[in-house]
Each structure stands twice: as C-alpha cells, then as structure tokens.
PAZAMI-479597 format. One record per residue (C-alpha): x, y, z; chain. Coordinates in pm, 1 decimal, m for minus. Layout:
BEGIN
+----------+----------+----------+--------+
|       c1 |       c2 |       c3 | chaine |
+----------+----------+----------+--------+
|        X |        Y |        Z |      A |
...
+----------+----------+----------+--------+
// end
This chain:
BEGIN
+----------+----------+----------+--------+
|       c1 |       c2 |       c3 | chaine |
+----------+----------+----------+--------+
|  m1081.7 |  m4488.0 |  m2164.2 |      A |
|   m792.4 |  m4508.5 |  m1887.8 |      A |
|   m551.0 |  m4701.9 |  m2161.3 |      A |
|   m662.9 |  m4431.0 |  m2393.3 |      A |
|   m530.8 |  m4162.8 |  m2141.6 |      A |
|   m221.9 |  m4404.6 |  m2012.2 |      A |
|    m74.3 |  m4343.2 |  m2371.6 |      A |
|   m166.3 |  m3997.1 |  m2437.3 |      A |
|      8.0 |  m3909.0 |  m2096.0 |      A |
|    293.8 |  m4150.7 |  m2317.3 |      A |
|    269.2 |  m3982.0 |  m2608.5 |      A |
|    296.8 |  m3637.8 |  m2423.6 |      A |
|    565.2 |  m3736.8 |  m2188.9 |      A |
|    788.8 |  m3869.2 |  m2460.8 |      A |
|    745.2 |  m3565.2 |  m2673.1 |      A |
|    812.7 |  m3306.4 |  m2398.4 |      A |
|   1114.9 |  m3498.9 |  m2279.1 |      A |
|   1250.1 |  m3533.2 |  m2626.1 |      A |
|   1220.5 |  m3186.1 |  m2744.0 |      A |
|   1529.7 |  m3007.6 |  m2598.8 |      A |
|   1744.0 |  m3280.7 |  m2751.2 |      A |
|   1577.3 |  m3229.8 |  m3126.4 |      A |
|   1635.5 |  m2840.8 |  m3063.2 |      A |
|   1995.4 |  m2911.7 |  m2982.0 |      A |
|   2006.9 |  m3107.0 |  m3280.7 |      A |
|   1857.0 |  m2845.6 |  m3467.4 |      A |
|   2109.1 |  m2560.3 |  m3391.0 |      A |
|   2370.7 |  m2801.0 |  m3465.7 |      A |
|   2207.8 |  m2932.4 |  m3834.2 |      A |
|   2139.9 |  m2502.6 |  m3930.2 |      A |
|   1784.8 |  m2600.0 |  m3935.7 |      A |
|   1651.1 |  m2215.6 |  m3794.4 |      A |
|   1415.5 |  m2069.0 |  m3887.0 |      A |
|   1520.2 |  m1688.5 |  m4019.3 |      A |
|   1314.8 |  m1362.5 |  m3945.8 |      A |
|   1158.0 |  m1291.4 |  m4281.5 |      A |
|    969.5 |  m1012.8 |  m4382.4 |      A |
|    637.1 |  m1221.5 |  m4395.1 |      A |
|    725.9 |  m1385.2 |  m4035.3 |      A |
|    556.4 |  m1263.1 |  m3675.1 |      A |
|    885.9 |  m1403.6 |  m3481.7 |      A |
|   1147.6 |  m1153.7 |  m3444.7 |      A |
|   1403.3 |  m1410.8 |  m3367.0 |      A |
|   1617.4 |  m1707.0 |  m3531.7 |      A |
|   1445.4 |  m1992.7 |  m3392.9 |      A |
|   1545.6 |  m2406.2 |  m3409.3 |      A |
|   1271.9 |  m2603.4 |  m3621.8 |      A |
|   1195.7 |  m3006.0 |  m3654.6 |      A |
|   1024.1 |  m3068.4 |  m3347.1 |      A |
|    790.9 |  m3270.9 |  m3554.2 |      A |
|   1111.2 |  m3536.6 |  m3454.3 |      A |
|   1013.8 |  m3515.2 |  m3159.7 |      A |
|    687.8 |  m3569.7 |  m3194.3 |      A |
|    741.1 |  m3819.2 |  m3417.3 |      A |
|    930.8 |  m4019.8 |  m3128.6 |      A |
|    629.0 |  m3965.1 |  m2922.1 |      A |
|    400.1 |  m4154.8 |  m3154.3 |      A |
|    634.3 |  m4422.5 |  m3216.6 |      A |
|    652.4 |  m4480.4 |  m2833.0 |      A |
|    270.7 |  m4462.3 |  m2808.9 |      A |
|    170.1 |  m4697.6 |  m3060.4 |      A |
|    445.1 |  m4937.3 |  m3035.7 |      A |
|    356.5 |  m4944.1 |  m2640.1 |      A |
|    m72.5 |  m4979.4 |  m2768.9 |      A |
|     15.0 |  m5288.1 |  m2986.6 |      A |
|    110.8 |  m5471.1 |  m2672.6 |      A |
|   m147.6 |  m5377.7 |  m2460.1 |      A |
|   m399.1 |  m5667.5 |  m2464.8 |      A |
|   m703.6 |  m5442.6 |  m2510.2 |      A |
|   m552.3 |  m5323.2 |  m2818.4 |      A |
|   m299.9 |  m5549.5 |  m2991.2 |      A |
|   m596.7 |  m5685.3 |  m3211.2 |      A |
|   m590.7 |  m5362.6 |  m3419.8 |      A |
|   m218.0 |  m5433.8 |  m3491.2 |      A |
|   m274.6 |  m5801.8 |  m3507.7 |      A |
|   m540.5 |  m5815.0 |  m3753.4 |      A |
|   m450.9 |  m5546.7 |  m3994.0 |      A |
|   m165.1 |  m5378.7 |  m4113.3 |      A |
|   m355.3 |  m5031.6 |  m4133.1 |      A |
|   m143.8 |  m4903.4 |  m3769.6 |      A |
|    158.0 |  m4993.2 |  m3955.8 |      A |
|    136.3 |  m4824.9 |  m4258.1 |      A |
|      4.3 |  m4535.9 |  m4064.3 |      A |
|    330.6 |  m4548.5 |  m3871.2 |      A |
|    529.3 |  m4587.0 |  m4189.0 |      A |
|    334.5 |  m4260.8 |  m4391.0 |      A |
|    360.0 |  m4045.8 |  m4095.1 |      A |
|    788.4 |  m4136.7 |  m4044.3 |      A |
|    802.5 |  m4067.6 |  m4434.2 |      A |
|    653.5 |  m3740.3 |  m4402.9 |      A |
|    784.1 |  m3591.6 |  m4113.7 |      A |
|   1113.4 |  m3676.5 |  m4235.6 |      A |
|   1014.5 |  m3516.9 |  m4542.4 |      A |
|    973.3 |  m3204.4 |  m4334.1 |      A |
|   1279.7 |  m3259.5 |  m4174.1 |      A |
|   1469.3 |  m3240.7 |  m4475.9 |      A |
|   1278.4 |  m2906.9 |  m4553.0 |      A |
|   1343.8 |  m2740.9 |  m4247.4 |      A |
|   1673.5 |  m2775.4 |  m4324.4 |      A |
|   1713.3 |  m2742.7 |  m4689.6 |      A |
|   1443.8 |  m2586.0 |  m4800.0 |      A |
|   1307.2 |  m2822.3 |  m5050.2 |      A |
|   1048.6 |  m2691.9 |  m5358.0 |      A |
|    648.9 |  m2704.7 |  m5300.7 |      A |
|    697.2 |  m3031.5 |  m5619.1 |      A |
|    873.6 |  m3232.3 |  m5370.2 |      A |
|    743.5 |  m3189.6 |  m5101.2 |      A |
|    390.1 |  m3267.8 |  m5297.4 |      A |
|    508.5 |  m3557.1 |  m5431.0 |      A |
|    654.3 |  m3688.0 |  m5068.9 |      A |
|    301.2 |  m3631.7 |  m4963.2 |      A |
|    111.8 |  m3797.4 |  m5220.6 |      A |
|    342.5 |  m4086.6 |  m5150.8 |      A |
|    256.8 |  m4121.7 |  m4832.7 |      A |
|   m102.6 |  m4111.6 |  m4868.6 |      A |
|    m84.7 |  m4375.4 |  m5169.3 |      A |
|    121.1 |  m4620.9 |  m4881.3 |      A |
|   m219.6 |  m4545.6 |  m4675.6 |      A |
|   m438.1 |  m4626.2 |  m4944.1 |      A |
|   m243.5 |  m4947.8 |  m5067.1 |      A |
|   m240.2 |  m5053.7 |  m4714.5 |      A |
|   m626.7 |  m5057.2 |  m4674.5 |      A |
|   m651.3 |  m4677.3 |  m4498.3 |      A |
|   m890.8 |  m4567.5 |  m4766.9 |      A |
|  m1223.8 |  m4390.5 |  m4834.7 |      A |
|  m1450.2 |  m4687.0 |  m4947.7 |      A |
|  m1757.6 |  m4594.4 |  m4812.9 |      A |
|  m1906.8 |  m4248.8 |  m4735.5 |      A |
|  m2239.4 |  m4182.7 |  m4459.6 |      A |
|  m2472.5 |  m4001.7 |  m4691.4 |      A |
|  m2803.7 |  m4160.2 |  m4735.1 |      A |
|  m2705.1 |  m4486.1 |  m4552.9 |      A |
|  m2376.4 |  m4551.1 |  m4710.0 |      A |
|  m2242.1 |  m4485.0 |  m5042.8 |      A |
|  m1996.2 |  m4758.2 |  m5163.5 |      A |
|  m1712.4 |  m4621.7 |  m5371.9 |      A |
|  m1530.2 |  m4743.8 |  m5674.0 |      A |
|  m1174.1 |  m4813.3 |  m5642.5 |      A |
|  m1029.1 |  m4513.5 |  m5814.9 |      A |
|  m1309.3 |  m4235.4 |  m5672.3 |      A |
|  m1173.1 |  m4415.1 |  m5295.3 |      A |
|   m822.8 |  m4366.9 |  m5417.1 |      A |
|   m879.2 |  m4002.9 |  m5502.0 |      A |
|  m1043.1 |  m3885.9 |  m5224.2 |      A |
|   m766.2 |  m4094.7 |  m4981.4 |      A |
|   m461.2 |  m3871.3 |  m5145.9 |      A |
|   m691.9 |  m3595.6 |  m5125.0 |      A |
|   m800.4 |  m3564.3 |  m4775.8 |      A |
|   m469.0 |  m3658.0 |  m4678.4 |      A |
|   m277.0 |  m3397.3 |  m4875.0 |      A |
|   m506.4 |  m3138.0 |  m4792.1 |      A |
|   m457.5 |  m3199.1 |  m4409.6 |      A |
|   m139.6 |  m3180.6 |  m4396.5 |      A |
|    m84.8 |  m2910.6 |  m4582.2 |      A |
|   m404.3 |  m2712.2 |  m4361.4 |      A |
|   m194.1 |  m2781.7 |  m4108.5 |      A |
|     78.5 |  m2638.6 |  m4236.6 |      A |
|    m46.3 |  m2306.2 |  m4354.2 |      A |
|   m212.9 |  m2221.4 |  m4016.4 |      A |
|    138.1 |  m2288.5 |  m3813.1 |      A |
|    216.4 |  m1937.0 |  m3800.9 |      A |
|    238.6 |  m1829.5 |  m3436.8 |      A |
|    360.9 |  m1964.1 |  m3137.2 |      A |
|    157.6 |  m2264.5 |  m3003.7 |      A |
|   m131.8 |  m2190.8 |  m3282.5 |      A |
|   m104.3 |  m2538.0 |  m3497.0 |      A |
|    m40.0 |  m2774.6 |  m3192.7 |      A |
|   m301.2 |  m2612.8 |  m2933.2 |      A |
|   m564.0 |  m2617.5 |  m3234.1 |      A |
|   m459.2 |  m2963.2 |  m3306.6 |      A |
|   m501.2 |  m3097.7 |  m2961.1 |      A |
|   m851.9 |  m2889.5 |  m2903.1 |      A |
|  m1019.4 |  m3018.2 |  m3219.2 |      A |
|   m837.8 |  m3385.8 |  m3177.6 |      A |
|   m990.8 |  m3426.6 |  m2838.8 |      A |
|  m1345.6 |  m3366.3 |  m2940.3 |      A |
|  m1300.7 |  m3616.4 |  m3257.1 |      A |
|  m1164.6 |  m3867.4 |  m3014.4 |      A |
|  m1499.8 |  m3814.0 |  m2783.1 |      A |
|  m1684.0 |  m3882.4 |  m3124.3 |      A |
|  m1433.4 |  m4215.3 |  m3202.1 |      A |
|  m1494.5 |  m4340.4 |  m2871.5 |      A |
|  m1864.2 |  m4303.3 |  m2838.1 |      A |
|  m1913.8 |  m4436.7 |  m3178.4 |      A |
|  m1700.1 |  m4739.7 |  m3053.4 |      A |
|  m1886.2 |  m4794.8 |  m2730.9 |      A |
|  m2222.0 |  m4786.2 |  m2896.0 |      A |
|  m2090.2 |  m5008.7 |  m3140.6 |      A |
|  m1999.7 |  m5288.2 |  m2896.2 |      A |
|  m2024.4 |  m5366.7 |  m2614.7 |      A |
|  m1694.3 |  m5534.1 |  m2490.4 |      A |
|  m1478.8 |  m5393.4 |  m2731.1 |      A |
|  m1395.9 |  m5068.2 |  m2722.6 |      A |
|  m1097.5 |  m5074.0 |  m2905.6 |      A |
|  m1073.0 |  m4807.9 |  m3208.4 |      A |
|   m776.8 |  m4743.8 |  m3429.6 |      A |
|   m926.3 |  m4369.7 |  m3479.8 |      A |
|   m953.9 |  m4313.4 |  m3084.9 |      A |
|   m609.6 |  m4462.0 |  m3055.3 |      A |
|   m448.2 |  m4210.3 |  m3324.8 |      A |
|   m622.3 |  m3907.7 |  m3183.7 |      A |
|   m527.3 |  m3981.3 |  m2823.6 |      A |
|   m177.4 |  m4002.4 |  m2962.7 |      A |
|   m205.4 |  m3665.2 |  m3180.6 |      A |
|   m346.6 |  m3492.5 |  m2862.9 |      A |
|    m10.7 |  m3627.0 |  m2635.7 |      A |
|    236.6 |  m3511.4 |  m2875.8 |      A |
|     57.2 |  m3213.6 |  m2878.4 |      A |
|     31.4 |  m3123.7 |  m2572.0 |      A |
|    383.9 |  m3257.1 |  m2498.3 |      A |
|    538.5 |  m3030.3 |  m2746.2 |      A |
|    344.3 |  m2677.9 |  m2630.2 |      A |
|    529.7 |  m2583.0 |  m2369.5 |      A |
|    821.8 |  m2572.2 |  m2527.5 |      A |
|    633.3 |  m2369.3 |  m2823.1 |      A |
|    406.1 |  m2124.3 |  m2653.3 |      A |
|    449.9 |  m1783.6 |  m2621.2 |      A |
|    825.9 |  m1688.0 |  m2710.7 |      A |
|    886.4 |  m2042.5 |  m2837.4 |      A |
|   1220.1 |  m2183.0 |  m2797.0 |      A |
|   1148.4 |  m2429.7 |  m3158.4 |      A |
|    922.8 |  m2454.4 |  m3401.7 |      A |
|    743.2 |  m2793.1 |  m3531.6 |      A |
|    821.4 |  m2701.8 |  m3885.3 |      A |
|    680.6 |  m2918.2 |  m4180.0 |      A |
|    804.6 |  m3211.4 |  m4040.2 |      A |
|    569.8 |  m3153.8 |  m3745.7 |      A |
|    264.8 |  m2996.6 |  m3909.2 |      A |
|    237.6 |  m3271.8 |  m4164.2 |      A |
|    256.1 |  m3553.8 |  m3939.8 |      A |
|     20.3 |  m3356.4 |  m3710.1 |      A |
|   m234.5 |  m3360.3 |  m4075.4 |      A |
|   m176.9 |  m3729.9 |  m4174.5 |      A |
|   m203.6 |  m3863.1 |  m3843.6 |      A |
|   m578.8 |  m3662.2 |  m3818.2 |      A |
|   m665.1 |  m3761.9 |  m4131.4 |      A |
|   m601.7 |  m4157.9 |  m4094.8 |      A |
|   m785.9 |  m4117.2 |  m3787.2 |      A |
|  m1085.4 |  m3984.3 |  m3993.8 |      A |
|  m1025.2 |  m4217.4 |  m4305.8 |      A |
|  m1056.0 |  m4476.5 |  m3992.3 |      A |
|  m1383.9 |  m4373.9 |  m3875.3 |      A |
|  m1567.9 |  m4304.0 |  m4189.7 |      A |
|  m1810.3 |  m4538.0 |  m4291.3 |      A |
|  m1645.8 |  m4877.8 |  m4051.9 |      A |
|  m1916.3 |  m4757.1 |  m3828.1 |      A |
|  m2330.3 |  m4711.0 |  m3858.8 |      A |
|  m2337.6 |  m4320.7 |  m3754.4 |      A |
|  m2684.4 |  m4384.2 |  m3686.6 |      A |
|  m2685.4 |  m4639.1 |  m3437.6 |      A |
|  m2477.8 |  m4351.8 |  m3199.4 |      A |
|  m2761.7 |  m4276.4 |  m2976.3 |      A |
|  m2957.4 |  m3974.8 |  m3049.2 |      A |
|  m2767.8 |  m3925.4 |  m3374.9 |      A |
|  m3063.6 |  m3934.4 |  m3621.2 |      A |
|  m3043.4 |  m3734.2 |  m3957.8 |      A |
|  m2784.7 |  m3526.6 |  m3824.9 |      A |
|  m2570.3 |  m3838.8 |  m3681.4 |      A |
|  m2579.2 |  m4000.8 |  m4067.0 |      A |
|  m2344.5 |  m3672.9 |  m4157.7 |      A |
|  m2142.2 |  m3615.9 |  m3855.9 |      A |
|  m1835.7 |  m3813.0 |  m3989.5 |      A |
|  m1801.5 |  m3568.5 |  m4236.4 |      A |
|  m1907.5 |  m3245.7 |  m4062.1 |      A |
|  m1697.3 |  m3301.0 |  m3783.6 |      A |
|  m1333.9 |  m3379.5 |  m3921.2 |      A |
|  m1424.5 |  m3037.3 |  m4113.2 |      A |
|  m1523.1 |  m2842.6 |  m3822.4 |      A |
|  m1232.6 |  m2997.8 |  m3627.0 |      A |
|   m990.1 |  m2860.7 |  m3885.8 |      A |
|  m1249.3 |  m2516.1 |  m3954.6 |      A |
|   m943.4 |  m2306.1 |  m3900.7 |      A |
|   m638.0 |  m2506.6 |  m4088.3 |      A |
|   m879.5 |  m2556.8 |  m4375.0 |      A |
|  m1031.9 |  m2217.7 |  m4379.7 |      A |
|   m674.5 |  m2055.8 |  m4417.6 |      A |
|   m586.2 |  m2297.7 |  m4676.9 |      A |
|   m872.8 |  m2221.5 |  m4902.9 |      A |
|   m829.1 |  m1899.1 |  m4876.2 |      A |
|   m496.9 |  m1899.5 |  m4971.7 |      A |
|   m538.3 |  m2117.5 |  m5241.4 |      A |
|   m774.4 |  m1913.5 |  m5354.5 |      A |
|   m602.1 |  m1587.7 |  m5295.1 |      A |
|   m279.3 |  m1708.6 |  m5474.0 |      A |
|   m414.8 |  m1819.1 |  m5796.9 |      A |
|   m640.7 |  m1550.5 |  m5848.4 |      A |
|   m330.0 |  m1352.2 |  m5837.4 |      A |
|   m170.2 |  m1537.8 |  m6076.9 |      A |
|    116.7 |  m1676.2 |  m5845.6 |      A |
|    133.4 |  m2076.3 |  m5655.4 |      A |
|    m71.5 |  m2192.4 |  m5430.2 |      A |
|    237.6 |  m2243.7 |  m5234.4 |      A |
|    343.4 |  m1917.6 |  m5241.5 |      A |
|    394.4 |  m1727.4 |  m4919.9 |      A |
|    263.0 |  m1477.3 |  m4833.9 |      A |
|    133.4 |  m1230.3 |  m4520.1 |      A |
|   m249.1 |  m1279.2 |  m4563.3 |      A |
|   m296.9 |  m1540.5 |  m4327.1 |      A |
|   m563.2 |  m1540.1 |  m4073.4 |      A |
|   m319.1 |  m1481.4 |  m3762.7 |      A |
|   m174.2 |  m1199.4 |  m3991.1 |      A |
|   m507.1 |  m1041.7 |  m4070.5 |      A |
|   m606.5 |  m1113.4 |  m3683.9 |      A |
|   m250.7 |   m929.9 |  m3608.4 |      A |
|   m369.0 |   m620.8 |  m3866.1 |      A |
|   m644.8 |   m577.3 |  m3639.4 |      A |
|   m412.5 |   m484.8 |  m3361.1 |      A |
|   m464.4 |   m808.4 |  m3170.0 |      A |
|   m129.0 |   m914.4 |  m2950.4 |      A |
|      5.0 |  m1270.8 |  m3136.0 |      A |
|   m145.4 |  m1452.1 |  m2758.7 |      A |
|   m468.4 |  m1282.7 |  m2849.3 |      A |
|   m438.7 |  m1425.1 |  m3157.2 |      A |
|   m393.3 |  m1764.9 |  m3089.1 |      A |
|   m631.3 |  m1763.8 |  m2816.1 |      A |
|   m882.8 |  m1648.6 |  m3034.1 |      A |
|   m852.0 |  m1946.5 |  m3325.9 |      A |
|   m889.4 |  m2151.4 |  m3006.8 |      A |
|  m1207.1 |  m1995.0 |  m2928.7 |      A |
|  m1331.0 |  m2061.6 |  m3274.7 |      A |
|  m1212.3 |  m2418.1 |  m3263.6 |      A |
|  m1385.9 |  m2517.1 |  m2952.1 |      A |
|  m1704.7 |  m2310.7 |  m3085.0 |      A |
|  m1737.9 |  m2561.3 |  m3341.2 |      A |
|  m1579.6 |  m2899.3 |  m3272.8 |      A |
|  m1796.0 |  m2879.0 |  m2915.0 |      A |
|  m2105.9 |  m2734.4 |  m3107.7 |      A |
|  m2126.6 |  m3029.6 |  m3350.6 |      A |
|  m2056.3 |  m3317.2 |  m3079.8 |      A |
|  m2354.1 |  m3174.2 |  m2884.9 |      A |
|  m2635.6 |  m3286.3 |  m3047.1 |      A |
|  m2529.7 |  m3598.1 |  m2974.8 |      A |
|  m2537.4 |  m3586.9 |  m2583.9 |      A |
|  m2790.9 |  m3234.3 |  m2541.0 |      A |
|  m3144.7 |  m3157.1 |  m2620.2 |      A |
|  m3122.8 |  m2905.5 |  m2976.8 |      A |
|  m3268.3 |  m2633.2 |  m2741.3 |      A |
|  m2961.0 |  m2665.3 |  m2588.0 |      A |
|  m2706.4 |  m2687.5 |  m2887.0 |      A |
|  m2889.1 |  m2379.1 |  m3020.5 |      A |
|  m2808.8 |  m2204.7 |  m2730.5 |      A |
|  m2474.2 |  m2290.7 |  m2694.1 |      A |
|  m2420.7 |  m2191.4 |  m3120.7 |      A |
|  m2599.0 |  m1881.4 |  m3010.9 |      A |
|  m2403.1 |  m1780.3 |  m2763.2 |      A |
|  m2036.8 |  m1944.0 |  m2929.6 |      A |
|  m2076.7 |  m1803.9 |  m3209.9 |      A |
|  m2173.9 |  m1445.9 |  m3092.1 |      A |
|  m1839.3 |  m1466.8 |  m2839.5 |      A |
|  m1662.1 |  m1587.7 |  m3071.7 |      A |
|  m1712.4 |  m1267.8 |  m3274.2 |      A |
|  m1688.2 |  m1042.4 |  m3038.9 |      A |
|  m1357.8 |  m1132.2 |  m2933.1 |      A |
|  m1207.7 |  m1169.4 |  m3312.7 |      A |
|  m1320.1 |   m773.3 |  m3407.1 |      A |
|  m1278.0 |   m628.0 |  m3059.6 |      A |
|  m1561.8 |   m375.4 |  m3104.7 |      A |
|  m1497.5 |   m261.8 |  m2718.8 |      A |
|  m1134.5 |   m118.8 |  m2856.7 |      A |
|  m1258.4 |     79.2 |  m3157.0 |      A |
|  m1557.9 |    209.9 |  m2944.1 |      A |
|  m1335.8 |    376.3 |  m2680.0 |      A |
|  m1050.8 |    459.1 |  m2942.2 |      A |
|   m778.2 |    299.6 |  m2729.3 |      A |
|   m515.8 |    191.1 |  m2975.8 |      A |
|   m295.8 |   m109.0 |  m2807.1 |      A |
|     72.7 |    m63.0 |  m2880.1 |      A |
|    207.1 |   m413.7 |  m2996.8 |      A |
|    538.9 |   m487.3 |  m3072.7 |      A |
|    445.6 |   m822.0 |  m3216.5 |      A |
|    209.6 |   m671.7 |  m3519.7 |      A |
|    481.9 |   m711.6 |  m3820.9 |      A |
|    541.0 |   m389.3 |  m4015.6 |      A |
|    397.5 |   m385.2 |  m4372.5 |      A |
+----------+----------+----------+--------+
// end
C-alpha cells in the first residue's frame, strides 16, 4: 500500500508542478477555451492540462517499473506499455482538439485506435464474472475492448463541464476501485500484492488530485479532451485489468454479489460520466441531430436550472459518486444490515441535496450569477 501512495503523491506532485507551465503554453499555442452560449464559464480560459497530466503518469509509471515490488508487471508483459502508449496517443489527440477543433470522426477514429493498440497488446475483455466465468471469442473480446474504452472516455468527456467536476469525480470513484483492486490482490496472494489495475488507479487519482487546485472553483485551465480522455482510458484499462484475471469470489465475504462486482462497480464508479452520456446520446438522436452534438442539457446544466450555485453543483455529483462507489464496496467489508442502512440513508441525502426541497418550501430564490441565461 505505501508504494501505492509513494507514486500517487508522484503522480500528483508532478501534475500540480507541471500545470502552470502547460497553461503558459496554452495561452501561447491559442488553445482557450471561448465563452459560448452553451458554456457555465464566463471567461476565456487556457485548456490541455491533460499534458500535464499526462507528464504525471509518465513519471509515475516509469518510476513503478523500477520499483522492485512492481517491475514484474512491466517485465512480464507489455500490457503497462501499451497502456502508456494509448493514453499519450489520445491525450495528444485532445491536444490537437483543444487547439484546432478537430470533427467528432476524428477524434472517434483516434479513439478507436487507441483502444485497438490495447486490445492487440493483450488489454482485452476475454473473460467476463457471470456465472463463474464466461470465456469470450476473439471478436465479441475485441468489441467490447473498443467499446468500454470509447465509451469512457468519451463519459468522461461529456460530464467535464464545471470547474473541478470531471477530475474530483474521477479521483472519488478511482479511489474506491483501487480499494476493490487491492483487496482483490491481497486475497489473491499472499506475497504479492502487485496489481497493474491498483497501480493505474493510484496514478489516475494523483494526477487528479494534482491538477484540482489549479481547476476548482474559478479555474485558471481546463483539462480539455486531451485530459478527459486520458482520464477515461486510463480507468478503463484499469477495469479491462481487473475483470476476470481474478476469482471475484474468493474476495472474502463476496458471495453472489462478489461474482458481479467487477462489473457493477466500474459502472457505479463512472454512474455520473455514463449517466450524462446516455442521456445525451439518447437525447441527440431522438432529435434527429449527433450524438456529438452540444448542447445545454447536461446534468450540471439541469442541476444549474434548478438554481443550484456551479460549487453546489459539483459538490452534489460528488455526493452521488461517493453514494454509490462506497455503497457497492461495502458489502464486501459490512454486515448487509449495514450496507442497507448506509443506501438508505445515501441515497435519501443524496436527494435531498440535488432538489433542494428546503428552498422551494420557504420560497427563497438564490440569486446566482453563475446559472447561464437561456
């Protein structure tokens, strides 16, 4: 656990460190982001400080693959390396539309790309933890690879609309996958608790962390694509990882629900990326238009609508986050009476602080700047 921490602390401090130089480069390149009409900032901001994240991974894992404890994974395989090599290609994929502007067939292809450089390097879906484990054929594995990939980073994407929203999100539901990554390691063996999933996820919770204060409230730069995707593939690899290379139901206390927990949990990790995408998805082709076209019916928009402040916002999509990422680990540490509980009483917060009922009740109408006009 302490190298685990050693290189997120890395991972962060690199990131943080890096950032003002990437925004500097930024101004300098004209990547800003504009004020549109469908934006909540109200001022040109820089964008790629996925580069700096970026850095921060490459420091991490190229420090991890000479650490004793965990050079095997790099040794043995050439999974960490292609996972290096996908997440460079992407987030300078981004980088290129930050600046430019590149069409939604581009960047598509880019990210198909890099999940097919997973999948050819071994980083693929061949088994699944339903009923035991389901063995996949070659293609079925290969679509489902591309598939989970694409559609994390592109979650990720859609739900970076406010300041510190993606990354805080990112590192709240990466740090309760890495608890699951490392517990399923340790029960695993007993001497070796080295896991390329823990490893990724205690990377994608540094840079995280690393880049929020420079993105929080009145954010001096923006990830952009080139952040949010790399944030996507790294989560996904890390869940590709886990899948099925470990018995889910020799995790103590697992039982029926442990055989599904794999799968549950990346999902309720990424509840609020993935419900935004779907939505939207769904939203823009029943109106005849893209599914990457942009509009101002995203969740922190329809949260903002209700007359919550952009913090409020963000704080709440936390709120759901840990609600559910927490809710599904504990079953495997907690009586059920317990997780009940703790669902019961989540969930019913969780509500209660999205709609606000105290506000309507009294009619006190907050004046917010930061709710965008129609």
């Amino acid at each position: 656990m302490r190298i685990y921490l050693f290189l997120l602390l890395l991972a962060a401090a690199v990131t943080f460190l890096v950032t003002p130089g990437v925004r500097l480069l930024a101004r300098r390149a004209g990547a800003m982001t504009a004020v549109r009409d469908r934006d909540v900032h109200d001022a040109v901001t820089p964008r790629l400080g996925g580069l700096a994240m970026l850095a921060g991974v490459l420091c991490a894992m190229l420090v991890a693959s000479n650490i004793p404890f965990l050079e095997g994974l790099f040794r043995d395989t050439r999974q960490p390396w292609a996972i290096l090599a996908a997440g460079t290609l992407v987030c300078l994929l981004g980088a290129a539309d930050d600046r430019w502007d590149l069409d939604w067939v581009t960047k598509l292809a880019g990210q198909v790309l890099a999940a097919l450089l997973l999948a050819w390097q071994g980083v693929s879906l061949v088994t699944l933890p339903i009923n035991g484990v389901t063995v996949l054929s070659g293609r079925t594995a290969l679509i489902l690879t591309v598939l989970v990939v694409v559609v994390s980073m592109n979650a990720v994407n859609f739900v970076d609309g406010l300041d510190g929203l993606a990354a805080g999100v990112m590192a709240i539901g990466g740090s309760a996958f890495f608890l699951y990554a490392y517990l399923l390691t340790r029960d695993a063996s007993a001497d070796d608790y080295s896991s390329l999933a823990a490893l990724l996820t205690a990377v994608l919770i540094g840079v995280c962390l690393g880049f929020l204060p420079h993105n929080l409230t009145r954010a001096r730069i923006f990830m952009g694509d080139s952040g949010s995707m790399l944030l996507g593939l790294l989560l996904a690899a890390g869940t590709i990882a886990v899948t099925g290379q470990v018995d889910p139901a020799r995790l103590s206390g697992a039982d029926f629900f442990g055989q599904f927990l794999p799968i549950l949990l990346p999902i309720g990790v990424m509840i609020v990326p993935f419900l935004d995408f779907g939505l939207a998805v769904l939203r823009r082709i029943g109106s005849g238009k893209s599914p990457f076209h942009a509009d101002q019916a995203h969740l922190h928009h329809r949260l903002l609508s209700l007359g919550h402040s952009k913090f409020t916002a963000v704080l709440i999509m936390y709120t759901w986050t840990v609600v559910i990422s927490v809710g599904l680990l504990l079953p495997l540490v907690l009586p059920m009476r317990s997780v009940y509980i703790f669902w019961v009483s989540g969930l019913l917060f969780a509500v209660l602080l999205t709609f606000d009922p105290l506000r309507w009740r009294t009619g006190r109408h907050r004046k917010d700047s930061d709710v965008p006009s129609a």
